[in-house]
C-alpha positions as CSV (number, residue, x, y, z in Angstrom):
1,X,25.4,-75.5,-5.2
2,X,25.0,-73.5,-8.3
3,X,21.3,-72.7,-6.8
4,X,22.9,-71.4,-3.7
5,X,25.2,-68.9,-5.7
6,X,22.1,-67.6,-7.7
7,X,20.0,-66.9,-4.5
8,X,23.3,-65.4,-2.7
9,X,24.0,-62.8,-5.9
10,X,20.0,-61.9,-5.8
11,X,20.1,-61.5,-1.8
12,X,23.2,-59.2,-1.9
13,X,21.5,-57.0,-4.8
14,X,18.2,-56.7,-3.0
15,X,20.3,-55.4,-0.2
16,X,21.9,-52.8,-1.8
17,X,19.1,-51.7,-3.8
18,X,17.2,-50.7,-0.5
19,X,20.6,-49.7,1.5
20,X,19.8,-47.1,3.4
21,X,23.1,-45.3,4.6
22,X,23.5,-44.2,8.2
23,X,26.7,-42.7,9.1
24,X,30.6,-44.2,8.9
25,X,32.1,-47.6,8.9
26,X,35.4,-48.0,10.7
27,X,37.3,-48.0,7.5
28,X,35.8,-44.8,6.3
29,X,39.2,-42.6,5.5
30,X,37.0,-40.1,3.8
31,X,33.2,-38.6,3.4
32,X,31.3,-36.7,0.5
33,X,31.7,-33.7,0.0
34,X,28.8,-31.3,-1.0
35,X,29.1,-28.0,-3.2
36,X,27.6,-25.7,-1.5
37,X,28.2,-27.2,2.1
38,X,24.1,-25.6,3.3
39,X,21.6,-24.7,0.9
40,X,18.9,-22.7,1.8
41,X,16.5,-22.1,-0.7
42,X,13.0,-20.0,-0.6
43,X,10.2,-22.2,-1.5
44,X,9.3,-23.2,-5.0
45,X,12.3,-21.2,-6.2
46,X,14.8,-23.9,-8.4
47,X,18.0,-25.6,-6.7
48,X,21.1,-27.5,-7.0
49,X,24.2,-28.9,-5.6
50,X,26.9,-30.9,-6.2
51,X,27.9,-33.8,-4.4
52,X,31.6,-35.5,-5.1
53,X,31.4,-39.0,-3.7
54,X,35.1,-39.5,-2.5
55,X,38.6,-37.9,-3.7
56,X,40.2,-40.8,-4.4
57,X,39.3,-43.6,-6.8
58,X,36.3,-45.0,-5.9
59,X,34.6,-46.0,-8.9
60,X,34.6,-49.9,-8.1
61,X,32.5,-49.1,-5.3
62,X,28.3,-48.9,-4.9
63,X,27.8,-44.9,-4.5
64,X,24.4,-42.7,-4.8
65,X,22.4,-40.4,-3.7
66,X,19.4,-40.9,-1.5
67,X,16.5,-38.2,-2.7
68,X,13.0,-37.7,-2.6
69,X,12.7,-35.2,-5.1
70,X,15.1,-33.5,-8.6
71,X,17.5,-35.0,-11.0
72,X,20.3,-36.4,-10.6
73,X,23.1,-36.4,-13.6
74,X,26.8,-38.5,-12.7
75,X,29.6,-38.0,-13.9
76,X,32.4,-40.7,-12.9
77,X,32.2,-40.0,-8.8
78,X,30.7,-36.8,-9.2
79,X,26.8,-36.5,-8.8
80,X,24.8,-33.2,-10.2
81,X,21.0,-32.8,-8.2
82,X,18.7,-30.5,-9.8
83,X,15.0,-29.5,-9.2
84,X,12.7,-27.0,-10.7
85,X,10.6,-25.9,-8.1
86,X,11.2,-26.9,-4.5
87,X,8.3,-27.7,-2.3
88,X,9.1,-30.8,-0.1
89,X,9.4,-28.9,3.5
90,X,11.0,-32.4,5.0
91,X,13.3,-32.6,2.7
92,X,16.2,-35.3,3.1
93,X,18.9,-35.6,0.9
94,X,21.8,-38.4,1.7
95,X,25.2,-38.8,-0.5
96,X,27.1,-42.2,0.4
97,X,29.2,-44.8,-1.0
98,X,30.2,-48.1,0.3
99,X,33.7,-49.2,0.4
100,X,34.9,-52.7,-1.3
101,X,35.5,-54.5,2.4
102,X,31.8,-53.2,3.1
103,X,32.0,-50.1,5.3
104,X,29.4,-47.4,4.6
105,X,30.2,-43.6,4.0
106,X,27.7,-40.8,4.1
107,X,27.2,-36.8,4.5
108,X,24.0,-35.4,4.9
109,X,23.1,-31.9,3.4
110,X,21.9,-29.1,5.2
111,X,18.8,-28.1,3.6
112,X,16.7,-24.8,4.9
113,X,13.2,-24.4,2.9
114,X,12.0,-20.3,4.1
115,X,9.3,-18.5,3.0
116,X,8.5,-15.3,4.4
117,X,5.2,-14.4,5.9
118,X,2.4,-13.8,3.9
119,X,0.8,-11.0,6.1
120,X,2.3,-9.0,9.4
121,X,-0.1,-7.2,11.5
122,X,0.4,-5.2,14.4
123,X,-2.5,-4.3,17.2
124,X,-3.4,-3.9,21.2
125,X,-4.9,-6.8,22.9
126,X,-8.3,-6.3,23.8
127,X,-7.6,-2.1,23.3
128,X,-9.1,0.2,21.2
129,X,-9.3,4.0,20.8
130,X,-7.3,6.7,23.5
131,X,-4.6,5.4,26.2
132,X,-4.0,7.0,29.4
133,X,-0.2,7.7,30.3
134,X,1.5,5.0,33.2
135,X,-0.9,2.1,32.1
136,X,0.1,-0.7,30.8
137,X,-1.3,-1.8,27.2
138,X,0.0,-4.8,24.9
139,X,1.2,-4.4,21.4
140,X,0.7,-8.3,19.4
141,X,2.4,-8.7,16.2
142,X,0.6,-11.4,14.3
143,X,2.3,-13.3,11.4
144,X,0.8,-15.9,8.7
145,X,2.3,-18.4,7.2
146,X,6.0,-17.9,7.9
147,X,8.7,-20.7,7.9
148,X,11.2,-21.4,9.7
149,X,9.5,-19.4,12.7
150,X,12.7,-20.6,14.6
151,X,14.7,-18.3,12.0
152,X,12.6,-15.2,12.4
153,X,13.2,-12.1,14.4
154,X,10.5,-10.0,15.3
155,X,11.0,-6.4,16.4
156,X,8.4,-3.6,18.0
157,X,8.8,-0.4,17.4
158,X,7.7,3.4,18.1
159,X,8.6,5.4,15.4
160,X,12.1,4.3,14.8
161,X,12.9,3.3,18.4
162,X,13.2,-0.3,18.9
163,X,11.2,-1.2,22.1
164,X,12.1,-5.2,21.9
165,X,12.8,-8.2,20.2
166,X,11.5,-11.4,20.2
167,X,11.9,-15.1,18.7
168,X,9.7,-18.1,18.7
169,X,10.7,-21.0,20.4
170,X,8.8,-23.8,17.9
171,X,10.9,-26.1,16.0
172,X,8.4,-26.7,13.0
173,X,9.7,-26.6,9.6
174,X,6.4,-25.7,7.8
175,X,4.8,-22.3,7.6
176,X,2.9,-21.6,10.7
177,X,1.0,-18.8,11.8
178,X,2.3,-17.2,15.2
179,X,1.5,-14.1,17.4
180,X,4.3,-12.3,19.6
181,X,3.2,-9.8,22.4
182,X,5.3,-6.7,24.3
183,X,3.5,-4.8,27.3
184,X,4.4,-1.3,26.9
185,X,3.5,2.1,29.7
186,X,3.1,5.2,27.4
187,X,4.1,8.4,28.3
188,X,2.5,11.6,27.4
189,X,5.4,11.9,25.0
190,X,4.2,9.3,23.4
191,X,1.0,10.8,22.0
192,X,0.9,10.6,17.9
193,X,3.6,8.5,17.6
194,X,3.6,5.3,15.9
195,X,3.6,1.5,16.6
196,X,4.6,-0.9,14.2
197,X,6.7,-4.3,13.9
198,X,9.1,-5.9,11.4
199,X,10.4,-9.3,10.6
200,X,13.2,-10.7,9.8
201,X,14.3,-14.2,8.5
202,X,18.1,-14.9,9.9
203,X,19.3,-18.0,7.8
204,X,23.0,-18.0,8.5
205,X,25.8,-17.3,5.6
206,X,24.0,-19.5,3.0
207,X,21.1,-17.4,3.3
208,X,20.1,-14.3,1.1
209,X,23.0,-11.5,1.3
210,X,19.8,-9.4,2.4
211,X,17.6,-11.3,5.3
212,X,13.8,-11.4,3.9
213,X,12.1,-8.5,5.8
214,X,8.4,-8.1,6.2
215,X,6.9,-4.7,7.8
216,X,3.3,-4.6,9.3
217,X,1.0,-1.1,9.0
218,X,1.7,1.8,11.4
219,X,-0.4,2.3,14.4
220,X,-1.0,5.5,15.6
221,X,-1.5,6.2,19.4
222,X,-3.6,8.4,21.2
223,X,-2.8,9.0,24.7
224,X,-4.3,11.4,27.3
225,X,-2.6,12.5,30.3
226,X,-3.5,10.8,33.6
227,X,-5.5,14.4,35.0
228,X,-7.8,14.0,31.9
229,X,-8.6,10.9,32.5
230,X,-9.2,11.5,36.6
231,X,-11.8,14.6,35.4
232,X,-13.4,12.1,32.9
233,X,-14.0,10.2,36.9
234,X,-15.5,13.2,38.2
């Protein structure tokens, strides 16, 4: 019997040791609470949060934090993550506790890792040189290593006329690199002015005040009027 009650205790500790918590038990009258609710946080910059475990006293039961990276400092039902340099782009952090009749109580924290592109470039698909006016020419904006590519806005332009705007439809979290196109018919109006495009990171109200904005180099445009080009014919 007494061997029994050994192997029970050791079973039930193993089982809580690799716990992994998945959601709310039926008697779950409350759920962690993390301080700030998101965090979004450009990579390898430093981060924190605070998570408080429950409001009322919970200090008999089995709490913690599930992390892959940081620190993590408690104090009484209140737990303090910390980390230097943040560079886990699948980043998963979990704050639970288990009630004493068993149930299991978790929140999950919003985490957004950015990093704006490294290079923006703007130029015409297989174009060079003079245009002629009423044909139609495409304009690519290609970006390098920019994450998340589902937060970023990307905006052409001709001078300071926006001509369009444009978002990626990829759900990756790392930095990728991606290219965005916009046909375009210049007038003779249009000759000397300038083509460029601009990004944007939009990461919501726990984001930077100002969104991260990266500009590419201006490209001038030459175009000729369609007689010009019908004499070049002749």
């Amino acid at each position: 019997m007494f061997c029994c009650c050994i192997f029970l205790a050791v079973s039930l500790l193993h089982s809580l040791c690799h716990f992994h918590v998945s959601g709310y038990g039926s008697g779950c009258t409350e759920h962690p609470v993390f301080t700030p609710s998101a965090l979004v946080v450009k990579y390898g910059d430093p981060a924190n949060f605070t998570c408080v475990v429950c409001q009322k006293d919970c200090s008999e039961d089995v709490f913690g934090l599930e992390h892959a990276v940081g620190e993590v400092t408690k104090n009484g039902t209140t737990m303090f993550w910390t980390v230097d340099r943040l560079t886990e782009w699948d980043i998963s952090v979990e704050c639970y506790y288990i009630t004493n009749i068993g149930d299991q109580c978790s929140s999950t924290l919003n985490i957004t890792i950015y990093q704006p592109p490294e290079s923006v470039s703007i130029s015409f698909v297989n174009h060079t040189g003079m245009m002629f006016e009423n044909q139609q020419y495409t304009l690519q904006c290609s970006l390098q290593n920019v994450a998340p590519v589902q937060s970023l806005t990307v905006t052409f332009y001709r001078g300071n006329t926006a001509l369009g705007h444009l978002q990626s439809n990829s759900e990756q979290k790392k930095p990728v690199n991606e290219t965005f196109t916009l046909n375009i018919t210049p007038s003779r109006e249009d000759d000397g002015a300038q083509y460029w495009c601009e990004t944007k990171l939009e990461l919501g109200p726990a984001g930077p005040q100002r969104p991260p904005v990266v500009t590419s180099e201006k490209l001038p445009a030459i175009v000729h009027c369609e007689s010009e080009r019908n004499k070049d014919v002749l």
